[in-house]
C-alpha positions in Angstrom: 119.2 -92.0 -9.0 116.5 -90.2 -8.4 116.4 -86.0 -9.3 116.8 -83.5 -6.7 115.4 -80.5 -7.3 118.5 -77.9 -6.6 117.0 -75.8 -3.7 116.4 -78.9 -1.9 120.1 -79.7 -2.0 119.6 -77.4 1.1 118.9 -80.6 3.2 120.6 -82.8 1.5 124.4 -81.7 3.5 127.1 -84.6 3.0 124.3 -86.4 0.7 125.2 -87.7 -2.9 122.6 -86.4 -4.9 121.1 -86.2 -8.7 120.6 -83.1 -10.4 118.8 -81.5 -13.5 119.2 -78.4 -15.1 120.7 -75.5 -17.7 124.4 -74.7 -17.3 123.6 -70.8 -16.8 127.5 -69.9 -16.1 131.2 -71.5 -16.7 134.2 -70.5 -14.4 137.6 -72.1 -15.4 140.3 -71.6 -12.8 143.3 -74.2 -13.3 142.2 -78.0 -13.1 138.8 -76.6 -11.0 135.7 -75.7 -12.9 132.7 -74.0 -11.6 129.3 -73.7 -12.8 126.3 -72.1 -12.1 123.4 -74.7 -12.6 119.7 -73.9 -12.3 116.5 -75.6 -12.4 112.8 -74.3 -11.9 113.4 -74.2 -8.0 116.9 -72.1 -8.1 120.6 -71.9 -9.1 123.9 -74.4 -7.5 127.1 -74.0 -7.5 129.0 -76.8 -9.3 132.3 -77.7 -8.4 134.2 -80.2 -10.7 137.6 -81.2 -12.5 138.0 -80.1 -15.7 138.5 -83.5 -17.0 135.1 -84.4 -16.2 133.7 -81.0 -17.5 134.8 -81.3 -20.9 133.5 -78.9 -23.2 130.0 -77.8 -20.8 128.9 -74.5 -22.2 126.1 -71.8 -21.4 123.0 -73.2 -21.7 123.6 -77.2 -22.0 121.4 -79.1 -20.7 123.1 -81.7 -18.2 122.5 -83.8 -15.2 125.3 -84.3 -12.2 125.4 -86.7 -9.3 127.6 -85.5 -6.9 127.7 -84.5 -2.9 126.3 -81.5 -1.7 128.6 -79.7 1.1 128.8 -76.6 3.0 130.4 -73.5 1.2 133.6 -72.4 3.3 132.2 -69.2 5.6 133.8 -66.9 3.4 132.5 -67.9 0.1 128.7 -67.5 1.0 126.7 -66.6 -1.3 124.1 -64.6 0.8 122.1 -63.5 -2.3 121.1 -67.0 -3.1 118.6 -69.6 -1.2 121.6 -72.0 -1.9 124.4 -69.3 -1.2 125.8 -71.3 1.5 126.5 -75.0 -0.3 127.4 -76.3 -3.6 127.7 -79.4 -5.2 130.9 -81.3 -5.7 130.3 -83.1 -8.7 131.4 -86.3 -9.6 129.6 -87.6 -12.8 128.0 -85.6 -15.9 125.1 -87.2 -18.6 124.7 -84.6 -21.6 121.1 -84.4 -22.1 120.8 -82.0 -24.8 123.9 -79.8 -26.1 123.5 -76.1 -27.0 124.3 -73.7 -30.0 126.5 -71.3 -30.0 124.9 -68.4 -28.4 124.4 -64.9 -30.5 124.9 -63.1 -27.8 126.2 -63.4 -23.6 123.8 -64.8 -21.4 126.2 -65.1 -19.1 125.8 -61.5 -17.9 123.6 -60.2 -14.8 122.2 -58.0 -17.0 120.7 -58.7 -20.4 122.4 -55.9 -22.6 120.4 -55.7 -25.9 118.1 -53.6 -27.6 114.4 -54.1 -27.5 113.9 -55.9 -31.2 116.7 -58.2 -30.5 115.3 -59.4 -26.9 112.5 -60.1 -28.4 113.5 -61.2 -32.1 115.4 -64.0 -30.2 112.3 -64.4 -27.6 112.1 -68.1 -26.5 116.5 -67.6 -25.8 116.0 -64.4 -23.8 113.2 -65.7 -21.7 115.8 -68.0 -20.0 117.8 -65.0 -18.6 117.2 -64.6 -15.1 116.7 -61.2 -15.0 114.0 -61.8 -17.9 112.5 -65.1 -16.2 111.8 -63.1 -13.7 109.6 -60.8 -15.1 107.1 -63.7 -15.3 107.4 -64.7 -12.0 106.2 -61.6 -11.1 103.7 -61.7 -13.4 102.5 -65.1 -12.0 102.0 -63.2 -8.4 99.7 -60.3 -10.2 97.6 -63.4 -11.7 97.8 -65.2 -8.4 96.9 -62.0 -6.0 94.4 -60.9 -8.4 92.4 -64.4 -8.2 92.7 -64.8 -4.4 91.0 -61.5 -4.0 88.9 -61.8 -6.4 87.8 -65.6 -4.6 87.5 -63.4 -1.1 85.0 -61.4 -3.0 83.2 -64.3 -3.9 84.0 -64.0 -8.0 82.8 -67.0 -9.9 85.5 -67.2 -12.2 84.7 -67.8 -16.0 85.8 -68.2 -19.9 84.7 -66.3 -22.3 85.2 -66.5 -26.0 87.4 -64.8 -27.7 85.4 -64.9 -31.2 82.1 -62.1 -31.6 79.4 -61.7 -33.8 79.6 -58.1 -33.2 82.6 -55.2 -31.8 82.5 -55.2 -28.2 83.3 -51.7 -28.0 82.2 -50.2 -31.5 84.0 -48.5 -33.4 86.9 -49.5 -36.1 89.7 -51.1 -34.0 88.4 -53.8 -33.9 90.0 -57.2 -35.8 87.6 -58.6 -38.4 88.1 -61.7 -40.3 86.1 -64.8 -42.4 84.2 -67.3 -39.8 83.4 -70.2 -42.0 82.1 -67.6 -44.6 80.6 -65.4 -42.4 82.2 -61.9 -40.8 83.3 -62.2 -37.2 85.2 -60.3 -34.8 88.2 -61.1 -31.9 86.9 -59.8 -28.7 87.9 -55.9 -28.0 87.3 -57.3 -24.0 85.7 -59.8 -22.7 82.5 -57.1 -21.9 79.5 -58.0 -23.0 80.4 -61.9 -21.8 81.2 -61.2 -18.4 78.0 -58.9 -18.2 75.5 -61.6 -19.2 76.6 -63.7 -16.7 75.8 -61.1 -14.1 72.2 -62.8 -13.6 73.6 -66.4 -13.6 76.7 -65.8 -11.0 75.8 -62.4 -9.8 79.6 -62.1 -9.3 82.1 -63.2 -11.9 86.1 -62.9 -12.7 87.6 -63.9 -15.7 91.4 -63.3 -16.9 91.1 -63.4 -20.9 92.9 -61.6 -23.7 91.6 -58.7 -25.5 92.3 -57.5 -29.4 93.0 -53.6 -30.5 93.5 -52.8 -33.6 94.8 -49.6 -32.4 97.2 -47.9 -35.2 100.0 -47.3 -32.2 103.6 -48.4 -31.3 103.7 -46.5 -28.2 106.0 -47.7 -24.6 102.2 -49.4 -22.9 100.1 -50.2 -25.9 100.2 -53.7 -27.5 97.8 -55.4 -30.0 96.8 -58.3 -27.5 96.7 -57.5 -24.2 95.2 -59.5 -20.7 92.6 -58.1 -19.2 91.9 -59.4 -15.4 88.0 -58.1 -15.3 85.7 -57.9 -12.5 81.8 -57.8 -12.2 79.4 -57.0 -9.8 75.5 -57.3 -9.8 73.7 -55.5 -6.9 76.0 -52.5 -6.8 76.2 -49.0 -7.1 78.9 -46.2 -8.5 80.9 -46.0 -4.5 80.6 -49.6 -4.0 82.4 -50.0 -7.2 84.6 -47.7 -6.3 85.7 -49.1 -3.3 85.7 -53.0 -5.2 88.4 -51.5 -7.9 90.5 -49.6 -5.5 90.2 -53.1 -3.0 91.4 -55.4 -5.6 94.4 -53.4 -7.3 95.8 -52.4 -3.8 95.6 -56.1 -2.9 97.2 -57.3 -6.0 100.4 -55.2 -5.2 100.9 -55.9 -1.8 100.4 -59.9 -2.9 103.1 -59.1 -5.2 105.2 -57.1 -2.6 105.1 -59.5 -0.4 105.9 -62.6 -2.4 108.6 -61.3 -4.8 110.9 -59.4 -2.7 113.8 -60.4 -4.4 112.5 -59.6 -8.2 111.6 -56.2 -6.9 114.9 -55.5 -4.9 116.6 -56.6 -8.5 114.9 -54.6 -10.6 115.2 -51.8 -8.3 111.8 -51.4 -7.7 110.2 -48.5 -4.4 107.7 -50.3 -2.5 104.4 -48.8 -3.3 102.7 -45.9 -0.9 99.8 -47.1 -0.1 97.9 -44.2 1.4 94.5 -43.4 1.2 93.9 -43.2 -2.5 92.4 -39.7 -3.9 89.2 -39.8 -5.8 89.0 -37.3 -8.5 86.6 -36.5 -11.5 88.1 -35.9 -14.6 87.6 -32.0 -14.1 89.0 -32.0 -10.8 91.8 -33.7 -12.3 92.5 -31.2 -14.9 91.9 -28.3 -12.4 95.1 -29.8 -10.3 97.0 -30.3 -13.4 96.1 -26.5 -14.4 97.1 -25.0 -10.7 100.1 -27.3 -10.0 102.0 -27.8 -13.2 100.8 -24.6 -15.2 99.1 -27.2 -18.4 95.5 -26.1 -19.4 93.2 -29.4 -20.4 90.8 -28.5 -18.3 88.4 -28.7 -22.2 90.3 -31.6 -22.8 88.4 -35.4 -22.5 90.9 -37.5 -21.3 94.4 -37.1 -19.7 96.8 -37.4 -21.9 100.2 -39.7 -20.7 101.8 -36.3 -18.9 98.7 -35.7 -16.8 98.8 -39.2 -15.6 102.1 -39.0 -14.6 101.9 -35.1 -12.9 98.5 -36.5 -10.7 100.5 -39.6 -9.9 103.1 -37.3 -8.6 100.9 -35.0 -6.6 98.5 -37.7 -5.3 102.2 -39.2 -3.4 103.2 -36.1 -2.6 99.9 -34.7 -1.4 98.4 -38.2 0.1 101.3 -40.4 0.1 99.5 -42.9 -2.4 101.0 -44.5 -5.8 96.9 -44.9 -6.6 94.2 -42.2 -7.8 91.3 -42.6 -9.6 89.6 -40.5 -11.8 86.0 -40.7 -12.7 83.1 -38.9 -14.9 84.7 -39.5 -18.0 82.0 -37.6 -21.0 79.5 -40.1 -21.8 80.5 -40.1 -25.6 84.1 -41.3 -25.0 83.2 -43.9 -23.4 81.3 -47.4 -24.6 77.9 -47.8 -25.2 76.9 -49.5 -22.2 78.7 -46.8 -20.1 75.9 -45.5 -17.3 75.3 -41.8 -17.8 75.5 -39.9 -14.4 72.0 -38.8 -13.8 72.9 -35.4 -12.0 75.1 -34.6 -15.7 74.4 -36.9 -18.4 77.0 -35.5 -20.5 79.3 -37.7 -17.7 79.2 -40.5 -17.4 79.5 -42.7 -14.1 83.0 -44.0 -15.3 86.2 -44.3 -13.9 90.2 -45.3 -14.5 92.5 -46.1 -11.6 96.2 -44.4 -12.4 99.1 -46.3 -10.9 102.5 -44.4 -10.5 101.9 -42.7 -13.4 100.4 -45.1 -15.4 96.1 -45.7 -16.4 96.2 -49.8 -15.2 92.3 -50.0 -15.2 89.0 -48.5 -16.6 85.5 -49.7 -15.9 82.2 -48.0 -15.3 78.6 -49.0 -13.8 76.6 -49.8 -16.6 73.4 -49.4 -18.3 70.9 -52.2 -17.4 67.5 -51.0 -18.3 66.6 -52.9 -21.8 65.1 -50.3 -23.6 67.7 -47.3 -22.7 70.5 -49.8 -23.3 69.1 -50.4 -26.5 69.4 -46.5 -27.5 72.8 -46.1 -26.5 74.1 -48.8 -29.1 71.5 -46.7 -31.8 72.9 -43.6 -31.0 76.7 -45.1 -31.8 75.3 -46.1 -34.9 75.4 -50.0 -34.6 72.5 -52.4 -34.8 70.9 -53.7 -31.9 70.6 -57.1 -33.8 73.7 -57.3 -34.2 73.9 -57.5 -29.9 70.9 -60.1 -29.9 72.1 -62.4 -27.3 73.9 -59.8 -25.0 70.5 -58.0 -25.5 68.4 -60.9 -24.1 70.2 -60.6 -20.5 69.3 -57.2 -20.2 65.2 -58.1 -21.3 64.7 -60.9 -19.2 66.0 -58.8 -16.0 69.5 -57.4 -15.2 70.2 -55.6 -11.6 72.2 -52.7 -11.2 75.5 -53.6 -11.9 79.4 -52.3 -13.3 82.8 -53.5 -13.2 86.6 -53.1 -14.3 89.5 -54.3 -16.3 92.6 -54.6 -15.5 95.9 -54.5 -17.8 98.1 -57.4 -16.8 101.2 -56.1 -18.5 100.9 -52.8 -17.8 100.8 -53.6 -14.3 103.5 -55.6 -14.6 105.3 -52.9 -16.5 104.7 -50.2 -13.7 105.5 -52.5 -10.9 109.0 -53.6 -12.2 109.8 -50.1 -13.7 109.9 -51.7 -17.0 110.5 -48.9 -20.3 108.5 -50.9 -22.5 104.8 -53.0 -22.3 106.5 -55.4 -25.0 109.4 -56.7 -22.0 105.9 -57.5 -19.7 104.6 -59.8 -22.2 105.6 -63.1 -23.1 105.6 -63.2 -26.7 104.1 -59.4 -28.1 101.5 -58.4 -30.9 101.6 -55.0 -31.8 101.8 -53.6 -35.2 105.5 -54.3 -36.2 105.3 -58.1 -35.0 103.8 -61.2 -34.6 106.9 -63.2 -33.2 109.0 -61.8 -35.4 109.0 -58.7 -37.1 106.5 -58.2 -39.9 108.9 -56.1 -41.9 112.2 -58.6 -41.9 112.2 -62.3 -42.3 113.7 -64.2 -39.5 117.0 -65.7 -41.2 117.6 -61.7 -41.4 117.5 -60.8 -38.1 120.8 -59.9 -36.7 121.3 -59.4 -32.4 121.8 -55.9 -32.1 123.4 -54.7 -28.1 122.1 -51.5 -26.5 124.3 -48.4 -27.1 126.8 -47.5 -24.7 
């Protein structure tokens, strides 16, 4: 018999059907067994003798022919697409048996400590709390190439191997190329920049490498960057682009995964007009609202980003600020200096409930001044010989922005951690499993009560 997929057993009422799928949850009462079966589509209730269920446990993989019929009116499930039937089984093939499990994945919640969720990564992923993470995820990729389309983005691939660090400076991941010293990409910057002549526009969604010596809650090794950028433009158009295409990302999200949110508790995002703020202005707030004093300082630190966050929804009902005019020499090479201040630079970051989700700038696209800026940070400008050549040959105004992928994934869900918004994390301690412990040593470890 041909499969059904389980969320179309909606239509298929007093129909005797084929199904595929993981047994998520077992339910003995008497004779009667019931299980929770789900398939890329959604989750059916199984109803079956225990005869013919045998020893089915969590996570076997199984297919059942049996009819689908309505649920009795009291025993609607309203919280599922297939709340209101279930499927009285009549026959069960084994497919594929599972292992004991190491820990209850039977639960609505996943209760175990960060290292073990992810020590055991390609078992916790099936949780449906967890799975769902990555549908989300999916949405932010999704929203973020629809606008970006709208906009008229080309989108592109860039590599992920350099001849040179994208961004200067020392974390940055060297290693042999065939004898030779290469580099993995800090960002996919000076790639998407060179093809501002070609496309004018361009979009890419590619991965970017930081050798950053942290292990903090929103920094990991690898990240995904969703970048934008824009030929033709100035500083306020850019602006307006960045705030345009994270606000539209969310409310693709919103309006798509209603359920993940409502299940991970999420607040729908205020989306009031967003403040724009330099750095200084920033710091003054800071200083006069919450009694701090970086107004010297040349960056916010994590509590200043969570303190404007706070004041831009309380002050403009907006989850959003940004914050420009970052100094000129924290920022990258190819980072426009404001003409009015040079010491600024015309840069900015967009904040998200508390949380920096994107940076960019407009950049430098004269030849010969972009050409002093990578002297000045002491690197070669043969070392940049091909990104050089777009800039000689005729570049127009232009600038962009990166987005974080799992930090906005991270700050959408209210996750704790960056490491829970990525599929399998790089960061210092790991690279699947933990650098410092072998895996036949890894024990599951639950969160403390």
């Amino acid at each position: 018999m041909e499969r059904t997929l389980i969320l179309y057993c909606n239509n298929k009422i007093d129909q005797t059907v084929s199904i595929s799928g993981f047994v998520q949850t077992r339910r003995d009462h008497g004779k009667i067994v019931f299980l929770d079966v789900s398939d890329r589509s959604g989750v059916i209730q199984v109803v079956i003798t225990g005869e013919i269920a045998g020893d089915l446990k969590h996570q076997d993989v199984v297919t059942i022919e049996g009819k689908v019929s309505k649920r009795p009116e009291k025993l609607i499930n309203s919280n599922l697409p297939t709340g209101s039937i279930e499927l009285q089984g009549e026959k069960i093939e084994i497919l594929s048996k599972a292992a004991e499990l190491p820990f209850d994945m039977g639960t609505k919640e996943l209760d175990l400590q960060l290292p073990t969720l992810l020590d055991f990564r390609s078992l916790t992923l099936r949780h449906p709390k967890v799975k769902a993470i990555f549908k989300v995820q999916d949405k932010i990729l999704e929203g973020f190439r629809k606008i970006t389309e709208e906009l008229d983005c080309t989108e592109i691939v860039v590599p992920e191997i350099s001849a040179s660090a994208t961004e200067g400076g020392a974390e940055v991941f060297k290693f042999d190329y065939y004898g030779h010293q290469a580099f993995l990409t800090q960002s996919p910057q000076l790639y998407k920049q060179m093809l501002v002549p070609v496309m004018e526009r361009v979009s890419t969604i590619a991965h970017a490498y930081r050798a950053e010596p942290s292990v903090t809650t929103y920094h990991l090794s690898v990240a995904t960057q969703m970048d934008c950028e824009f030929g033709f433009v100035q500083f306020e158009e850019l602006l307006d682009l960045l705030e345009l295409v994270g606000t539209n990302i969310v409310k693709y999200v919103e309006e798509h995964c209603q359920k993940e949110l409502e299940e991970f508790g999420a607040e729908k995002t205020a989306f009031g007009k967003i403040p724009r703020l330099t750095l200084r202005e920033a710091q003054e707030i800071i200083f006069k609202e919450f009694g701090r004093d970086h107004r010297s300082e040349k960056d916010l630190d994590r509590q200043d980003e969570i303190d404007i966050c706070n004041w831009a929804k309380e002050k403009h009902k907006s989850d959003f600020v940004t914050i420009t005019h970052f100094p000129t020499k924290k920022r990258a090479f190819y980072t426009l200096p404001d003409p009015k201040n040079p010491e600024l630079s015309l840069s900015y970051d967009l904040l998200y409930k508390g949380l920096e989700i994107l940076s960019g700038s407009q950049r430098i696209n004269e030849y010969n001044q972009l050409v002093e800026a990578i002297k000045e940070r002491g690197m070669d400008p043969k070392d940049f010989e091909m990104y050089l050549q777009a800039f000689k040959y005729g570049m127009p105004p232009e600038g962009g922005f990166s987005f974080g992928l799992e930090r906005l994934t991270m700050k959408i869900l209210n996750l704790l951690n960056i490491r829970e918004a990525s599929l399998f994390p790089r960061d210092m301690e790991r690279v699947d499993i933990r650098l410092s412990q072998k895996a036949h040593d890894i024990k599951p470890v639950k969160k403390p009560n």
